[in-house]
C-alpha positions as CSV (number, residue, x, y, z in Angstrom):
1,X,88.7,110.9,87.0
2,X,90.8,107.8,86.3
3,X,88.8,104.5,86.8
4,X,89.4,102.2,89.4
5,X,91.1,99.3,87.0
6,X,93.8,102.0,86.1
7,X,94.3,103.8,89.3
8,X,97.7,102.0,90.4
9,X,97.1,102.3,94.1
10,X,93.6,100.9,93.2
11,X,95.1,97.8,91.2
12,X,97.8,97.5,93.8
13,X,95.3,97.6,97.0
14,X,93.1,94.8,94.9
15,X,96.8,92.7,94.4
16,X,97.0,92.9,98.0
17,X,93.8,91.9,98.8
18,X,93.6,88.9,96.9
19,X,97.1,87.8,98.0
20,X,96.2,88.4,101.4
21,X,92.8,86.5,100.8
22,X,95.0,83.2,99.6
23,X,97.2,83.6,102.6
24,X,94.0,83.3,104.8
25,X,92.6,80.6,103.2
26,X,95.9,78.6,104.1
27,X,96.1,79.3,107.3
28,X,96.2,75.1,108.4
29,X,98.1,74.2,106.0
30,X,101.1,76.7,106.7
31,X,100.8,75.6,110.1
32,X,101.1,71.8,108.8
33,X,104.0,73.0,107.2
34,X,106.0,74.8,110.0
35,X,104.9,72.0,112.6
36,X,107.2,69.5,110.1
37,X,110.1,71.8,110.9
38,X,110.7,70.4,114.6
39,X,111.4,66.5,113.3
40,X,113.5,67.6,110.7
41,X,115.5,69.7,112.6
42,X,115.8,66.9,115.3
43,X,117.2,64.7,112.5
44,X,119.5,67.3,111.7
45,X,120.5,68.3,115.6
46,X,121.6,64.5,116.2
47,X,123.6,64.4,113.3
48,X,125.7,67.2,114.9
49,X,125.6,65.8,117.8
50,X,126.5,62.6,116.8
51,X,129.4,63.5,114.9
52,X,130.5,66.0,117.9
53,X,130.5,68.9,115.6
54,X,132.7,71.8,117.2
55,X,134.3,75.3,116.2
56,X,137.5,73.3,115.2
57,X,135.8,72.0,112.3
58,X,135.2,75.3,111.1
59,X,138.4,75.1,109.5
60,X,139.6,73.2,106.7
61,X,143.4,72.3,105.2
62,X,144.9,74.0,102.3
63,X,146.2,72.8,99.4
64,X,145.6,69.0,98.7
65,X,143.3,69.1,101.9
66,X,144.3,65.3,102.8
67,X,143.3,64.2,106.5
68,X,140.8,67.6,106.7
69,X,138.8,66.8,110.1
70,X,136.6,69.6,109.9
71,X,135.4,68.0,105.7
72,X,134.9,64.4,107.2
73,X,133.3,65.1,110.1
74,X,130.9,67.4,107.2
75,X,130.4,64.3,105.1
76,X,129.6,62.5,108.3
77,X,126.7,64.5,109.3
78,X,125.2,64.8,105.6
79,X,125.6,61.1,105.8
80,X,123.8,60.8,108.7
81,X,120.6,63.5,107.6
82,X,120.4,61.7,104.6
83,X,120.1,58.5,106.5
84,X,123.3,57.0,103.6
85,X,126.2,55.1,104.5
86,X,128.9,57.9,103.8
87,X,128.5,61.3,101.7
88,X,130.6,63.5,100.2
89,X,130.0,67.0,100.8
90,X,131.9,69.5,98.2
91,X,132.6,73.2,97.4
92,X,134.0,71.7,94.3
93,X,130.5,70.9,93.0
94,X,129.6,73.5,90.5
95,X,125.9,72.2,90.5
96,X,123.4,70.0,91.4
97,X,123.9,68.6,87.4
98,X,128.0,68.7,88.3
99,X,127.4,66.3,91.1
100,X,124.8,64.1,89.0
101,X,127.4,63.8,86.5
102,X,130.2,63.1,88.7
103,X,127.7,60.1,89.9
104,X,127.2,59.0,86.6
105,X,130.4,59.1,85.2
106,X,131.8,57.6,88.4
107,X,129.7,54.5,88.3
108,X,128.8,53.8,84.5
109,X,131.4,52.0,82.1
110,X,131.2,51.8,78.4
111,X,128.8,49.0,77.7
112,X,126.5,49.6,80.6
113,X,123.1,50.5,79.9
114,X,121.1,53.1,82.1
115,X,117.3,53.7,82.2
116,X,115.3,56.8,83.4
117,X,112.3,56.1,84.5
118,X,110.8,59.3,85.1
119,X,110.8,60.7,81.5
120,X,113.3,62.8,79.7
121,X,115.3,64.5,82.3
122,X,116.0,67.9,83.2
123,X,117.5,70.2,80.6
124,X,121.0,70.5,81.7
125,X,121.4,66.5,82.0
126,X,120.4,66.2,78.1
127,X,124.0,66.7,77.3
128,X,125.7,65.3,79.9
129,X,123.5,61.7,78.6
130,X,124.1,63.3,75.3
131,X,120.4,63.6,74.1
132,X,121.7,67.0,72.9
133,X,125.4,68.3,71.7
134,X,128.1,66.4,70.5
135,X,131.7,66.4,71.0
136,X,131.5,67.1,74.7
137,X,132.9,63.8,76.4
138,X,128.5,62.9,77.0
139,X,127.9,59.9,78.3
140,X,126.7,58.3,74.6
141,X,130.1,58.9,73.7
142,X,131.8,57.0,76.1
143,X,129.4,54.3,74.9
144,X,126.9,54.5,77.6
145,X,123.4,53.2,75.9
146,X,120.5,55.1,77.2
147,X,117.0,54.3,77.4
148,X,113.8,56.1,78.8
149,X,110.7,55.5,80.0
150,X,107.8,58.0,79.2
151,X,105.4,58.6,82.8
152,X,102.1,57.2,82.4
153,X,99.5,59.4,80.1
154,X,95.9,57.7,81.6
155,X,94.1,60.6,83.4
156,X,93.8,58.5,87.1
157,X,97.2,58.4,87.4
158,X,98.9,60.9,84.9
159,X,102.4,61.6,85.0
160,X,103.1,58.3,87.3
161,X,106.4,56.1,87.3
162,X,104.8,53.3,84.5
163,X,105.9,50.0,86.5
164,X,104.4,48.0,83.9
165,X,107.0,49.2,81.6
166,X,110.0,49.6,84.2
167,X,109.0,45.5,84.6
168,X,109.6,44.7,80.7
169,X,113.0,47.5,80.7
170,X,114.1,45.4,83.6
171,X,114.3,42.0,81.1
172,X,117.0,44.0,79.9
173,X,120.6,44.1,82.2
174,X,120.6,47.5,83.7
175,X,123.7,49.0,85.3
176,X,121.8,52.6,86.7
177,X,118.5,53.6,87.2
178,X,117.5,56.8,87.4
179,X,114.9,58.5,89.1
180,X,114.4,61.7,89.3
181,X,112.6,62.8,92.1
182,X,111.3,66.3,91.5
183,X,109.2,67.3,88.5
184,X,112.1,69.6,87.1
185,X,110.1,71.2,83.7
186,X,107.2,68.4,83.4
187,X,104.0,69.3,84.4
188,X,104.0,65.9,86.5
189,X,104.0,65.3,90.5
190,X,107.2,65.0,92.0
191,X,107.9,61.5,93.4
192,X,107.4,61.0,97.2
193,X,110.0,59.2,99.2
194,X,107.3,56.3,99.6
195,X,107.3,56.0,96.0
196,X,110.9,55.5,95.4
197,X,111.2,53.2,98.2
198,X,108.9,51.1,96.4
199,X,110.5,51.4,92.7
200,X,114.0,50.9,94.2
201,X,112.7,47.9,95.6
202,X,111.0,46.6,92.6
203,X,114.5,46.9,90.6
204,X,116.8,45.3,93.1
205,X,114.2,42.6,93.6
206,X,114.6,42.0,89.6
207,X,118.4,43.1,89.4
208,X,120.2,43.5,92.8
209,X,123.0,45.1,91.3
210,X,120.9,47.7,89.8
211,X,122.2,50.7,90.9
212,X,119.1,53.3,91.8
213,X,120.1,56.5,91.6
214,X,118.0,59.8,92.5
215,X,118.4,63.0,90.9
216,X,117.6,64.3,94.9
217,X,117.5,68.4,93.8
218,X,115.0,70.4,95.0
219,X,113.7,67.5,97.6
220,X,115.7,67.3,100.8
221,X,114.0,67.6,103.9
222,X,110.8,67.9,102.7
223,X,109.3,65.3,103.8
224,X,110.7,63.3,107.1
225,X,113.2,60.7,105.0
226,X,115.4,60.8,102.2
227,X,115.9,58.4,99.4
228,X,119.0,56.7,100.8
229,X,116.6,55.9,103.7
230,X,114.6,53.5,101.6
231,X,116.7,51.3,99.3
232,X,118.7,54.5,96.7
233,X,122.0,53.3,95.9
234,X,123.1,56.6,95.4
235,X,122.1,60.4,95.6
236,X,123.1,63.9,94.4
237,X,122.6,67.1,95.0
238,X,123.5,71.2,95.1
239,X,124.2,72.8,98.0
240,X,122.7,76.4,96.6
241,X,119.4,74.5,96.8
242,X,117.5,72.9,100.0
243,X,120.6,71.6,102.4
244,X,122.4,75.0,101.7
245,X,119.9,76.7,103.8
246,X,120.8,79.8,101.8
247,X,123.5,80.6,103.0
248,X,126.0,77.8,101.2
249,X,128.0,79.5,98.5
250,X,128.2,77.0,96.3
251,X,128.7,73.2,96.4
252,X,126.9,70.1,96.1
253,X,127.1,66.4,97.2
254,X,126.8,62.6,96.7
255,X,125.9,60.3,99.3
256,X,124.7,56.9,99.4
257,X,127.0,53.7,99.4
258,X,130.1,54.0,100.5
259,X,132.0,52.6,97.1
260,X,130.1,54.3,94.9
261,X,130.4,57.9,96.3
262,X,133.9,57.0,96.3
263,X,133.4,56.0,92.2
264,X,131.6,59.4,91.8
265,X,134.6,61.5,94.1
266,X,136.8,60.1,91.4
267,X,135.3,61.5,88.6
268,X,135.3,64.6,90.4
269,X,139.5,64.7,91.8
270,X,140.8,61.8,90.1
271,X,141.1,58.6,90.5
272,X,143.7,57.5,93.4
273,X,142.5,60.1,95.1
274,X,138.8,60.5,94.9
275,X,137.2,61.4,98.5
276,X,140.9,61.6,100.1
277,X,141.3,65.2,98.2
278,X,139.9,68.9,98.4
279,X,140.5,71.9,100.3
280,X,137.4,73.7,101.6
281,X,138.6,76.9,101.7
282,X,137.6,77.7,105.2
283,X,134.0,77.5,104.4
284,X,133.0,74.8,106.3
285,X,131.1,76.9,108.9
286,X,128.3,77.9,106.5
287,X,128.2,75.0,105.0
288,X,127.3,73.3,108.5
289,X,125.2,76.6,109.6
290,X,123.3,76.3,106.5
291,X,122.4,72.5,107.0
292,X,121.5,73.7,110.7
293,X,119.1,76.3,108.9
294,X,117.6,74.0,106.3
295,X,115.0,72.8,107.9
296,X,113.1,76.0,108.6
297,X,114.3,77.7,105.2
298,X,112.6,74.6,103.1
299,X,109.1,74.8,105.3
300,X,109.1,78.4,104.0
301,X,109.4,78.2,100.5
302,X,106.8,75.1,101.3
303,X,104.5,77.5,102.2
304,X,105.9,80.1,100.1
305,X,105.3,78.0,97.3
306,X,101.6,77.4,98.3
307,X,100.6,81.0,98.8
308,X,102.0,81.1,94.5
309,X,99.8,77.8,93.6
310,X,96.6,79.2,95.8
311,X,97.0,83.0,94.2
312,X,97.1,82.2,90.9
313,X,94.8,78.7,90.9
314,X,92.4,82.2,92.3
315,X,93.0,84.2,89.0
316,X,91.6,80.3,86.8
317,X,95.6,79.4,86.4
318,X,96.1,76.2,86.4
319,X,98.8,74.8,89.0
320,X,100.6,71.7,90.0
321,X,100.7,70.9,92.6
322,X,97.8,72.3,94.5
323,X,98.0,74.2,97.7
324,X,98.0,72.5,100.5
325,X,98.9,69.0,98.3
326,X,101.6,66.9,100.1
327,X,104.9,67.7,98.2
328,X,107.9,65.8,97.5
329,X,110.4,69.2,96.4
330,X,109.7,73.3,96.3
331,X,109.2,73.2,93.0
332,X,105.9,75.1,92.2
333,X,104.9,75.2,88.5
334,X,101.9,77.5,87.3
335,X,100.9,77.2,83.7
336,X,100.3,80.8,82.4
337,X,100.1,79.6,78.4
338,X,100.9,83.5,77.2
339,X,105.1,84.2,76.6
340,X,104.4,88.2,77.4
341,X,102.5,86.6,81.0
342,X,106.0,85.0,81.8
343,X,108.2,87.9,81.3
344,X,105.4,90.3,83.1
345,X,105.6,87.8,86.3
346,X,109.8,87.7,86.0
347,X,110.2,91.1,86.3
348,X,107.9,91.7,88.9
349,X,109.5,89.1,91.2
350,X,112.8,90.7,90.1
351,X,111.8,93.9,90.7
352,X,110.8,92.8,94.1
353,X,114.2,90.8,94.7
354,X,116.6,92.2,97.3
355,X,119.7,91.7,94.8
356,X,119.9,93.5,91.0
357,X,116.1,94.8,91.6
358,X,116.8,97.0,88.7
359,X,117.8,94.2,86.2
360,X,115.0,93.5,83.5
361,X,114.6,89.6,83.0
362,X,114.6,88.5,79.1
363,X,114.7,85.5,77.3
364,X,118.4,84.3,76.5
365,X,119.9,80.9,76.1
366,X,121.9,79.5,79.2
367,X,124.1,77.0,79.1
368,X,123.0,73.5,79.2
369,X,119.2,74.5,78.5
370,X,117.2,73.3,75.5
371,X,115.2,76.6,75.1
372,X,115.7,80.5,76.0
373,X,114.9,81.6,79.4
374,X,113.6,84.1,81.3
375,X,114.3,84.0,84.4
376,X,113.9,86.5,87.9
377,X,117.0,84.9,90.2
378,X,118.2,88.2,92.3
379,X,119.5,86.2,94.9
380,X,122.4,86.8,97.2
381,X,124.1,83.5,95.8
382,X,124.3,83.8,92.0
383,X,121.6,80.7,91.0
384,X,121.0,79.8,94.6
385,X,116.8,78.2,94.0
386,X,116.3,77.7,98.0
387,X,116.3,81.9,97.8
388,X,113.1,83.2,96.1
389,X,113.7,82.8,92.2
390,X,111.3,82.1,89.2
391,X,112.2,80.4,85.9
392,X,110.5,79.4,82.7
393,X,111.8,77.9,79.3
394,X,110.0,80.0,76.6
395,X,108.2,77.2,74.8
396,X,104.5,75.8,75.0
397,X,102.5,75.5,77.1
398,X,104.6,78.4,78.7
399,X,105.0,77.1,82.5
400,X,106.4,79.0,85.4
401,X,108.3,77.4,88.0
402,X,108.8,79.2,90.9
403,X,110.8,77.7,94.1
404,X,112.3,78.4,97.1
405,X,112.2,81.5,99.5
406,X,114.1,82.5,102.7
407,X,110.4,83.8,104.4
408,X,107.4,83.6,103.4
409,X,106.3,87.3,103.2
410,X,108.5,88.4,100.3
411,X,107.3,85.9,98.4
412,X,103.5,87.7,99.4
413,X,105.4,90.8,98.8
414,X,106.2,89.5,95.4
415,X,103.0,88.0,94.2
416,X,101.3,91.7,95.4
417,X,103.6,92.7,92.4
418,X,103.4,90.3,90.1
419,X,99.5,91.0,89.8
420,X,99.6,94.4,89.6
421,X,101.9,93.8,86.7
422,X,99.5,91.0,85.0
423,X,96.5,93.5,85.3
424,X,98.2,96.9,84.2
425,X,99.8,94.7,81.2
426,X,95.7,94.0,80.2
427,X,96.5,89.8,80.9
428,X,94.2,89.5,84.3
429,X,91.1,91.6,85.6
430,X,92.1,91.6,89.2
431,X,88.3,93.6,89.9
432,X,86.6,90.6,88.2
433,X,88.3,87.7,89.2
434,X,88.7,85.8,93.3
């Protein structure tokens, strides 16, 4: 008779069970989490309503797109959500990191001098600084001088903004700060819209024309304001993440003050033309359907993202953040320390994803990323992180980070698999753990 740790219905009823068990134990919290939805998608409502949206602006122009009613009244109401003076709402956006460096191309100059101040940033903005690659056009090689600030180490208040140092940086002329408001691959909090309210008003009150601007992926409408809201100069962002409400097929934006979106549109058409330009391709509609859907799509991979932080902080994982912590992006990071645990966890959730179910995840370089990675993404929009999609660089400590999620029951559905797969491998005792 096979035991009952081998018997796959027996390991998969367990998986279930403890999954289910989590769920339970976040029963307030979820409800927390869906109860946020309603202010949200009031802010939202009265930005349509405000800007008079109709099925006339479904449409856009072709060619050079100039005088497109349907695009401005669509940078309109992204201006008004992300409480910014104008915004700048594009299909032309490759990426989130296409519309950061749009930003920063638009607004530095050779001789300026940014500083991040959240620690080295995300992978794919290493070469557009040029921290990595050469030859490329990076910023460094326009003559952009770079400086960082590492986040505090002391254990009260690890992975903090260090002010003390951002005060001594600030002796220094700054043309751009930035602040990057979600943890990207640091095991680190992601910063709350309180906080950068406070650090952008620390810099302007040393260097009013400091521009502050905030790598916003990940972090819209999460919480009840956006950076513009409380003193950013400028943000950016990818439309195949939060505001896309999974259904955008691509795109990102910029919003903040009117003359420097402008800056950032002309690194993105050219100048002369910047904002004044772009067809888009009769895709308004889901652009503004997927803004209207936001709302309720982030709250689930909120709680989405709980149910993976409470499940495996079960199995003696450690997490960050906690379930049930107040969160700044979707971004859900759980340290699993073992590179066979990574790629046992990827192809479960790919197995369990509706798109390329069959595809077996494995470490392989992507472009702009330091490090291989595996990665589960079977999402109806190729690289779309506000669908269900796991990713981890394959270097120490070996984190996953797991984010986003159209309902909150595949990703229960997923996690049912993904410790099935952890205890068949040998990695977990699902009969002696929770």
């Amino acid at each position: 008779m096979v035991s009952q740790q081998l018997d796959p219905q027996a390991v998969q009823q367990r998986a279930r069970a403890l999954v289910a068990a989590a769920r339970e134990r976040l029963v307030a919290q979820s409800a927390q989490r869906t109860a946020a939805v309603m202010p949200r998608l009031e802010r939202v409502l009265a930005a349509f309503a405000a800007e008079r949206v109709g099925t006339q602006h479904f449409a856009s122009l072709t060619g050079y797109g100039h005088g497109d009613q349907g695009r401005q009244v669509l940078d309109r109401v992204f201006a008004r959500v992300l409480g910014a003076e104008t915004a700048a709402v594009r299909l032309q956006f490759v990426s989130g990191t296409h519309a950061i460096a749009a930003a920063l191309f638009g607004v530095l100059r050779p001789g300026d001098r940014m500083l991040a101040i959240t620690g080295r940033p995300y992978d794919t903005l290493e070469e557009v600084i040029g921290l990595r690659g050469s030859g490329q056009g990076s910023l460094a090689e326009f003559g952009v001088a770079y400086d960082q600030l590492e986040l505090t180490s002391a254990a009260e208040a690890a992975g903090e903004v260090d002010e003390q140092a951002l005060d001594r940086a600030l002796e220094i002329p700054r043309r751009l700060i930035l602040i990057q408001r979600s943890c990207g691959y640091s095991w680190r909090p992601s910063l709350s819209v309180e906080t950068i309210g406070r650090l952008c008003e620390r810099i302007h009150r040393r260097q009013p024309d400091c521009v502050c601007f905030v790598d916003n992926c990940y972090g819209e409408l999460v919480e009840d304001q956006e950076p513009p809201a409380v003193g950013a100069d400028l943000v950016a962002g990818s439309l195949i993440k939060n505001l896309g409400g999974t259904i955008a097929p691509g795109g990102g934006y910029v919003a903040g003050r009117a003359d420097l979106v402008e800056q950032a549109c002309c690194r993105l058409t050219a100048p002369g033309i910047g904002s004044e330009g772009g067809t888009g391709f009769d895709l308004h509609r889901l652009l503004l359907q997927g803004l209207f859907l936001a709302p309720q799509m982030v709250a689930e991979a909120l709680i989405g993202a709980d149910l993976v932080a409470e499940t495996f902080s079960a199995l003696g994982y450690a997490v960050q953040p906690q379930a049930g912590a107040a969160r700044s992006d979707l971004i859900q990071a759980v340290q699993l320390g073992d590179p066979e645990a990574l790629k046992v966890v990827c192809r479960a959730f790919q197995a369990c994803s509706p798109i390329g179910s069959y595809l077996d995840p494995v470490p392989a370089a992507m472009p702009g990323y330091a490090s291989d990675l595996v990665m589960a993404g079977g999402t109806f929009i190729d690289g779309s992180t506000s669908e269900f999609s796991a990713d981890a660089p394959l270097r120490e400590p070996f984190n996953l980070y797991v984010q986003g999620g159209t309902h909150r029951t595949h990703v229960e559905l997923a996690l049912v698999r993904a410790l099935t797969a952890l205890h068949t491998a040998g990695l977990v005792d699902l009969f002696h753990t929770g």
